[in-house]
C-alpha positions, 0 to 999 in steps of 0.5 A: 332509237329515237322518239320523235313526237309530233303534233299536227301529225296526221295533216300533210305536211305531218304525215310526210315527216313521219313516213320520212323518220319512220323510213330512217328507223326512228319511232315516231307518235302524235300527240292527238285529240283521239287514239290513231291507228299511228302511236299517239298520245292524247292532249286537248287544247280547250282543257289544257291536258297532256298525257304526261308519258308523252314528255317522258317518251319524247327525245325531240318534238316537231310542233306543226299543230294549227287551225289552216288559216286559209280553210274558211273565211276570216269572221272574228271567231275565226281569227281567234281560232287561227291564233290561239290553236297556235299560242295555246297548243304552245303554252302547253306543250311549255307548261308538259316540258317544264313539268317532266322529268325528262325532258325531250332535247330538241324542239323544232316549231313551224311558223309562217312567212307570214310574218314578214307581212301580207305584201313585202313587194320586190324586197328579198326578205331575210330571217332578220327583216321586220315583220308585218302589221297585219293580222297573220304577221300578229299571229306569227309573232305571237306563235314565235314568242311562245316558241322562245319560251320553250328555249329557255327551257334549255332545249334545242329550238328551230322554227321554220316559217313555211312558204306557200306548200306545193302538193298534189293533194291540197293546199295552195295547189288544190285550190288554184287549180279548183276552178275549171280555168286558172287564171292569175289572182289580182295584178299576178305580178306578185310573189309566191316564195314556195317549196315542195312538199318533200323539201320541207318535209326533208327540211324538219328531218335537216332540223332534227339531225343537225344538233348544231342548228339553232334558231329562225330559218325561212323554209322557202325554195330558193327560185320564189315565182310570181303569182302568174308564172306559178298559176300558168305553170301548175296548170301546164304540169296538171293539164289544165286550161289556163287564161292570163286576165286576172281575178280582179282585186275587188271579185277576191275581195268580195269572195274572200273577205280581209283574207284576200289581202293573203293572196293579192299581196306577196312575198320574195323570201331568200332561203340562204341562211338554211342552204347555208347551214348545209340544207341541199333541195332536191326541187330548187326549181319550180318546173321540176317541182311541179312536174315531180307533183303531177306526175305521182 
C-alpha cells in the first residue's frame, strides 16, 4: 500500500484528493497543526518542527499548504503571511526530507498561474512564458524555487499552477455568486482560465501515479472563459439574477485594495503540456462543469 502525505489536506481541494487516493486503497495522512480525526502528523510552521515519523511513513507527498490569498484584504502583514506560510512550509519539508532515512519518492507541489502576472491580456500562456512583476507573480516564483530545492533531493517532482478552482462550496465560485445580483468585475472581457474542482483533484492522483511525469504543468481547463461568459453562466447554472454592466474598476478597487488587480486583470493559459503527457478531463467545457456544480 501506498502512503501518501499531504499537506494543506483538510482545505477543499485536500480533502477531494484524499477521498479520491483514499477510494483507490492507498493510505493517505496530513501533516497538521493538530491531531484530526484523518491520520495526521503534527508540524508548526512558526517553530519549524515536523514529526520526523512523517518522512519515514511517507512514500510521495502532495504540498497544497497556504494562506488563501484572496481571504482578506492585502495589508503588508498580510502579504507577508501569503509568501512565507508558502516559502517556509517548503524550506521545512526541504530541511525533513534531507534529514530522513528514508526518504518519500515523489513530491507533487501546488503552485499558481499566478505566475504568469495579474494581466497577460489575449496571450496563450504556456509553462515556458515569462512570468509576471507583481506581487503574487513574486510570491510564485518564490514558492517555485523552494520547490526545486526539493528536486535535487533526487525526488520525483511536479508542480501544478492552479487556475481559477470552480466548486459549489467556496472559492472563486462563492464569492461571484455572494451578492444578490451577479454581474461582470471591471470591463469582463478579461480572461478566467479555470478547472473543475474534480479534474484537479483527479490531476494530482495523474501526477502521483505517472512515474514519468516531471516538471511544471499549468493545471487549467483547456476552454479558458472570460470574466462575463463565466459570471453569466454560473449564475444560469445556480438560479441566480444576473446584470451584464460591470462593477466598475475604481468600486474594486476601493473594496479590495492592490488585490483588485487579481480580478479586473486575466489570464488565458493553454493546458496542453499535461493532455499531452496523457491527462483526459472529464469537465473540458465550462456549461458541463457548472451544471455538474450546482447539481450536486
Amino acid at each position: 500500500m501506498q502512503n501518501i502525505l499531504i499537506t494543506g489536506g483538510s482545505g477543499l481541494i485536500g480533502q477531494r484528493i484524499t477521498s479520491m487516493l483514499e477510494a483507490q486503497g492507498k493510505s493517505v495522512a496530513w501533516l497538521s497543526r493538530s491531531k484530526q480525526s484523518q491520520k495526521s502528523f503534527i508540524w508548526d510552521i512558526e517553530t519549524g518542527t515536523i514529526e520526523p515519523e512523517a518522512m519515514e511513513w511517507a512514500d510521495a507527498i502532495i504540498h497544497l499548504a497556504g494562506a488563501g490569498v484572496a481571504d482578506k484584504r492585502w495589508t503588508e502583514e498580510r502579504k507577508k503571511l501569503i509568501l512565507g506560510s508558502r516559502t517556509k512550509s517548503t524550506q521545512m519539508l526541504y530541511q525533513a526530507i534531507e534529514k530522513a532515512d528514508k526518504k518519500p519518492d515523489t513530491f507533487i507541489s501546488a503552485s499558481a498561474i499566478g505566475y504568469y502576472g495579474f494581466d497577460t491580456g489575449t496571450t496563450l500562456m504556456e509553462e515556458s512564458s515569462a512570468a509576471g512583476s507583481d506581487f503574487l507573480a513574486k510570491v510564485v516564483i518564490a514558492w517555485e524555487a523552494e520547490v526545486k530545492k526539493i528536486e535535487s533531493l533526487h525526488l520525483r517532482t511536479v508542480l501544478l499552477r492552479i487556475g481559477i478552482v470552480l466548486d459549489k462550496e467556496g472559492g472563486a465560485l462563492g464569492e461571484m455568486l455572494k451578492p444578490p445580483v451577479a454581474a461582470p468585475l471591471g470591463k469582463g472581457d478579461q480572461w478566467m482560465s479555470w478547472i473543475h474542482i474534480d479534474d484537479l483533484a483527479k490531476m494530482f492522483v495523474f501526477a502521483l501515479e505517472k512515474t514519468t511525469l516531471q516538471g511544471i504543468f499549468n493545471a487549467v481547463s483547456p476552454n479558458p472563459a472570460t470574466n462575463y461568459r463565466l459570471t453569466h453562466e454560473a449564475a444560469r447554472a445556480k438560479g441566480k439574477p444576473f446584470i451584464g454592466i460591470g462593477v466598475p474598476g475604481f468600486v474594486l478597487s476601493l473594496i479590495l485594495g492592490e488585490m483588485s488587480q487579481m480580478v479586473t486583470g486575466g489570464n488565458r493559459v493553454s493546458s496542453q503540456k499535461i493532455q499531452k503527457a496523457g491527462f483526459e478531463f472529464d469537465y473540458p467545457i465550462l456549461i458541463p462543469a457548472l451544471k455538474d456544480i450546482f447539481s450536486r
